[in-house]
N, C-alpha and C positions, 0 to 999 in steps of 0.2 A: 294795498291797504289804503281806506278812507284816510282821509286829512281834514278833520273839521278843526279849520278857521274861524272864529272868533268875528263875527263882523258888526259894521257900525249898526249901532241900535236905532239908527233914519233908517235903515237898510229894511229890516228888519221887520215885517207887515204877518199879521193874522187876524183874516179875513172869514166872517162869519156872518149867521143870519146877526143882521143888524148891528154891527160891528165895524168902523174905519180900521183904528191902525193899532196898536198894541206894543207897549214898548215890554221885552222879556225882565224879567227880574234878573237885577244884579247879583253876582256872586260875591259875598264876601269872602275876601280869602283869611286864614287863618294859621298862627305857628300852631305847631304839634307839641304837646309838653303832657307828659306823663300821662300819655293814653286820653288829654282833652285836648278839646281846641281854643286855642286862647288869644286874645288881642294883646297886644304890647301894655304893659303896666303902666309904659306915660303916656300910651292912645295915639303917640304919633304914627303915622303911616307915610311913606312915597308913594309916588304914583309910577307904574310899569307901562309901557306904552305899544301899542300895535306895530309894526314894522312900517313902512311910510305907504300910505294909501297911491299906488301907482308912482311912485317917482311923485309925486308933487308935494312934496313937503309937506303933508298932510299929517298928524300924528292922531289916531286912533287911540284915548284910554282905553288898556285891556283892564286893570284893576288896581287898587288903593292896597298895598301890602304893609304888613306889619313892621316898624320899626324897631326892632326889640332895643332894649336898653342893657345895663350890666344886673340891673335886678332880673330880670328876665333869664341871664343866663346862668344867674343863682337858681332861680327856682326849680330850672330847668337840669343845675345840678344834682339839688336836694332829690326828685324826681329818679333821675338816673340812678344812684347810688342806694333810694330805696325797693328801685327792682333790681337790684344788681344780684344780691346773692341768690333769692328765686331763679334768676336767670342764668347764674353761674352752678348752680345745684342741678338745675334739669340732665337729662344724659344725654355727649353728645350726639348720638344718632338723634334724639327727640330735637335738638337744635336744628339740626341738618333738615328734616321734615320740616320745622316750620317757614325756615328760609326758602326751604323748595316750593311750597305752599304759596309765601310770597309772591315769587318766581311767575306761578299759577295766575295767580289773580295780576299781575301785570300786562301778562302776555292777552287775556280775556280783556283788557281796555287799554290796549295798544293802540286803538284807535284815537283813543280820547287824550292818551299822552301825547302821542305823536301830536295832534291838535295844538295840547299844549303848548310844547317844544315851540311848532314851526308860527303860531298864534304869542309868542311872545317874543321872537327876535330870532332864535335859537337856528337857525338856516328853512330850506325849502321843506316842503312837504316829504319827497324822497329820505333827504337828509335823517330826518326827524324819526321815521320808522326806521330806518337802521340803528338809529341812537336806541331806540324802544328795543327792538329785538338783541341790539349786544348787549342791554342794559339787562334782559330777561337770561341770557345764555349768563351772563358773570353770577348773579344769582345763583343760578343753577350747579355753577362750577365750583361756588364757594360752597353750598351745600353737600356737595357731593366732599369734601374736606372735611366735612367739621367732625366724621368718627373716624379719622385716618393721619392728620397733621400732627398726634401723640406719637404715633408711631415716626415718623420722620424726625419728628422736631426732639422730641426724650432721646433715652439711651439708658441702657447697664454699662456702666463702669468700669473695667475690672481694676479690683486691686489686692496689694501684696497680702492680706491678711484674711481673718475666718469671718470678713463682713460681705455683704450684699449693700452695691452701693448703684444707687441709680438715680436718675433727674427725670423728672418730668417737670410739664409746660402749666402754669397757670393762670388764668386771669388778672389782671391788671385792677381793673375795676371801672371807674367814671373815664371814658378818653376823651378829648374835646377831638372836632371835626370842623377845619376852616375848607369847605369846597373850593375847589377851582371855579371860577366864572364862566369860562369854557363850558362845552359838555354838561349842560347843569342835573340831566338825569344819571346818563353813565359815569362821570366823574364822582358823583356822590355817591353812587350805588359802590365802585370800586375802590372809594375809601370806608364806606361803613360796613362794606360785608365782611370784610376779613378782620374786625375790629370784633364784631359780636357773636362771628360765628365759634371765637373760644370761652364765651361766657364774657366777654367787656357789656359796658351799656356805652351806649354815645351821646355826645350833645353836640352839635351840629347846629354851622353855621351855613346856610342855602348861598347859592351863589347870587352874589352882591346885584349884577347886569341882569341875569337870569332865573329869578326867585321862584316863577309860576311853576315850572314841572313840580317845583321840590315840594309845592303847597298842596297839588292833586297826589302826590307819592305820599303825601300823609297821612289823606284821606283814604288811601288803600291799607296803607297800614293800620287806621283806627279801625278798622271792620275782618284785619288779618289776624291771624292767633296770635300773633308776637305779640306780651305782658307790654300794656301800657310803663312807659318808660323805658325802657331796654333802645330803644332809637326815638330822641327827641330834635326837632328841627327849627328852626330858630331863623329868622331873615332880617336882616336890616346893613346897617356897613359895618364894614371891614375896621376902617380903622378908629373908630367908637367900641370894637369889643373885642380887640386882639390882646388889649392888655389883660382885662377881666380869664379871658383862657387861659394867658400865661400865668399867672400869679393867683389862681384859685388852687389852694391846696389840696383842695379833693377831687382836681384834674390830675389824675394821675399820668398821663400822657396827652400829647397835640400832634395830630395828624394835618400840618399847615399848607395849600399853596395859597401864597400872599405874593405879592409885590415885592422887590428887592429891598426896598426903603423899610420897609416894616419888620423885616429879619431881625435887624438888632434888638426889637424893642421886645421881641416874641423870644430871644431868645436869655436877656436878659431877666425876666420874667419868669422865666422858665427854669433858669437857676437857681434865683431865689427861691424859689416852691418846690426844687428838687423832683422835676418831671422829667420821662421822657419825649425827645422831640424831635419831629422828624419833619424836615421843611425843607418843599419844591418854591422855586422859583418859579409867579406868576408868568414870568418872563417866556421860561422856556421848559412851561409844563408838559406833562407826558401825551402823548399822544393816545388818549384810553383806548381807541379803539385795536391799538395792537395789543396781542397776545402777551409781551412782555411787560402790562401791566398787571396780569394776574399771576398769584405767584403764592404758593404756603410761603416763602418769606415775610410775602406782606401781612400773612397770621402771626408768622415770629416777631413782627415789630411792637408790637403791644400785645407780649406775654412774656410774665415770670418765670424762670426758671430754678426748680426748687428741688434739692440734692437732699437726698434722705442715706444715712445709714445704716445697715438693720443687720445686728450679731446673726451668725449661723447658726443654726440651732437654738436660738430663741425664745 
């Protein structure tokens, strides 16, 4: 698999009749928020930088990224939760197709992720396509769950009397998403897939160090069938908008890895607004590329389980 790197724009010549040197157009990158793409509402941005030009302390700008703010990951709520029910009403086999679809159109610009990845810090060229292709199999494998995790996760009842009594699994609604730093394509893929493939929407924070895959994974998703808002992305730091996720009431759930230091404040947060929460230590995150981070578990951590009675004969 190709590896296009990102190189410096000196570098960089097209050469035509009567033409010297040519510098390419920049890319601006942009968050993802309800099926548009959007600059941060206070316009700030950081800078993401090249991997170091040879060992020499060189720093290469790859790109100017969005700062988001906490209005930002308001907007980015209101968004979520007004594609939520569309997206919780669809059937899930229709889910499962569109995630696999996703799937589809990742693995056709594998090339251009990988780029991404190993063109923004994210390890070697090698490295970067294997990230790309587990990133495309977890898709795949969450897809293949989304008409089948009812059956696991439900149940009939029995009980002593002339009722029918049984639980089924459902949607949560809005879940927030703090990525790992790490991993910044598979990491994010392995916490938002198992979030939406039961009808949740996501708001989603990119990884902090490694924001670019997550900017081009948007731009796949604005042209993929997944309903504008149903996965919204978000980049800027961590600890400017941990609080905002914890204590947004219509964050119904937080799917966190943070830093050790930020747990308490994520968690206290999270009480007050009566969410569920589910939080890895920055420290000693999962390792996504093993197997045992995919799991219908990780469907059952953001969803409801709803116990209906029904007389016999009826």
């Amino acid at each position: 698999m190709a590896c296009l790197i990102t190189r410096r724009w000196s570098d960089v010549q097209l050469r035509s009749a009567g033409s010297a040197r040519r510098i390419p157009v920049a890319k601006t990158p942009k968050a993802y928020v309800g099926g548009e793409f959007i600059r941060s509402e206070s316009g700030r941005v950081f800078p993401v930088y090249q991997p170091e030009d040879g060992g020499n302390g060189e720093r290469v700008l790859l790109a100017n990224i969005p700062q988001c703010t906490r209005k930002d990951v308001r907007n980015a709520v209101e968004a979520a939760a007004k594609a939520g029910p569309q997206w919780a009403g669809r059937t899930p086999y229709h889910r499962g197709q569109i995630i696999y679809r996703l799937a589809e159109m990742l693995e056709s610009r594998s090339a251009e992720m990988a780029g991404a990845i190993a063109s923004s810090g994210g390890g070697t060229c090698d490295a970067a396509a294997v990230e790309v292709s587990l990133s495309v199999d977890r898709l795949v494998y969450y897809a293949g769950w989304a008409d089948k995790y009812e059956q696991i996760l439900g149940n009939t009842n029995p009980v002593a009397g002339p009722f029918f009594n049984f639980t089924v699994a459902e949607p949560m609604g809005v879940v927030g998403v703090i990525a790992d730093d790490a991993s910044p394509l598979l990491a994010l893929i392995s916490q938002v897939a198992p979030i939406i493939v039961s009808g949740n929407t996501a708001v989603t924070l990119a990884s902090e160090t490694l924001p670019y895959p997550a900017i081009l994974l948007g731009e796949m998703l604005a042209t993929s069938d997944l309903p504008g808002g149903v996965v919204n992305i978000l980049t800027g730091l961590k600890a400017e908008l941990i609080a905002t996720f914890a204590t947004h009431t219509h964050i119904r759930g937080v799917d966190a890895i943070i830093l050790s230091e930020h747990r308490k404040e994520l968690a206290l947060g999270a009480a007050e607004s009566v969410k569920r929460l589910r939080v890895r230590p920055q420290e000693d995150a999962p390792h996504w590329s093993d197997e045992s981070t995919q799991s219908v578990y990780d469907i059952r951590a953001f969803v409801e389980f709803k116990t209906t009675w029904h007389p016999i004969g009826a």
